[in-house]
C-alpha positions in Angstrom: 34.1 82.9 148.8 30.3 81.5 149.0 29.5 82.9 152.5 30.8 86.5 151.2 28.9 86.3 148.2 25.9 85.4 150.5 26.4 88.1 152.5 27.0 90.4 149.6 23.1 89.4 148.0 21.6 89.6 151.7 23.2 93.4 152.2 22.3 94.2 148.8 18.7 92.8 149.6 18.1 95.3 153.1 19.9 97.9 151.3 16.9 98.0 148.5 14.3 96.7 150.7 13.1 100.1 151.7 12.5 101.5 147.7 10.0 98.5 147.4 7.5 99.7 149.4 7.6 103.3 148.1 5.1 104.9 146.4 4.8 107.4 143.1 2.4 110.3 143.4 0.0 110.1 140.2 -2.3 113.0 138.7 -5.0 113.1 135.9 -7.0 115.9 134.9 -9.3 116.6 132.5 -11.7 119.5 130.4 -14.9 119.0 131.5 -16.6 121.1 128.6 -18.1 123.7 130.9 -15.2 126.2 132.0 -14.1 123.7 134.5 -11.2 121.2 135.2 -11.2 118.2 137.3 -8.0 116.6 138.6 -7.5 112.9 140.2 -4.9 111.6 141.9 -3.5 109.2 144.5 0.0 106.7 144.8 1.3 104.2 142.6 0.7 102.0 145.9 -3.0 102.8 145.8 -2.7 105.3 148.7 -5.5 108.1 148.7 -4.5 111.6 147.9 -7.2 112.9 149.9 -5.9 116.1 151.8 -2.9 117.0 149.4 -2.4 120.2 148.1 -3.0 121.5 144.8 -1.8 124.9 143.4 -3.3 126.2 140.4 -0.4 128.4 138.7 -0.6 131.3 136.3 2.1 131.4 133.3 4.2 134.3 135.6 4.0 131.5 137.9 2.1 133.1 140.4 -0.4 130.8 142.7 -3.8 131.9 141.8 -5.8 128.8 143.6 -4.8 126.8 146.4 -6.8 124.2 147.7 -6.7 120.4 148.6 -7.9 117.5 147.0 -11.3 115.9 148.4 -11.6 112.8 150.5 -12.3 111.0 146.8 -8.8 112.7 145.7 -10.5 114.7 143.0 -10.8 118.3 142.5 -12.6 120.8 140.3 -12.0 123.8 139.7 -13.2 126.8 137.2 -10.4 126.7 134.5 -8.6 129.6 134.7 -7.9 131.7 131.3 -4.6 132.0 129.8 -1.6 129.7 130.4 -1.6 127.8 133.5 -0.2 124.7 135.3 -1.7 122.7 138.2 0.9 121.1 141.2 0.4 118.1 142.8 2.1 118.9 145.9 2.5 116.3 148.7 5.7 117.2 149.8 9.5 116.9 148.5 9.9 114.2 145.9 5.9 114.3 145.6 4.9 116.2 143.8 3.2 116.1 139.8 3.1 119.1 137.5 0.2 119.1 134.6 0.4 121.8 131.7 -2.9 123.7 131.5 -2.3 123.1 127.5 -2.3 119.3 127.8 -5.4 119.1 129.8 -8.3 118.4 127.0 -11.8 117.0 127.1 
């Protein structure tokens, strides 16, 4: 009974090995008072975000910006007018969604 349970806890132990080393896609953005936006991201592992897209979407949902983040993973942009969302989007399962109406100075 021991050596099973001990082979239980080590298969249980590969089995969730591989969710410990992955990472969380993270995005900030903020007003900057002058009719722009600037957005920051990265990983919860303290990757860069450097290269990932970022769509700026109108409220018919229609892409109106696309562009990447900068090798400082930040990006501004002219606020657009109206509603609007802006999509982190590093690929499936990676990707953050910020409401145009919770982005304040």
């Amino acid at each position: 009974m021991k050596k099973l349970m001990i082979v239980l806890t080590l298969a249980a132990l590969l089995a969730f090995a591989g969710q410990s080393f992955a990472h969380s896609p993270l995005m900030s953005c903020f007003d900057n008072g002058d009719g722009t936006v600037t957005c920051e991201g990265g990983f919860s592992d303290g990757s860069s975000a450097s290269g990932v897209t970022i769509h700026i979407v109108d409220g018919n949902g229609k892409v109106v910006k696309e562009t990447k983040m900068n090798e400082d993973s930040e990006l501004t942009f002219d606020k657009p007018s109206g509603t609007y969302k802006v999509i982190f989007d590093a690929g499936e399962g990676h990707s953050v969604e910020v409401n145009g109406a919770d982005i304040v100075e």
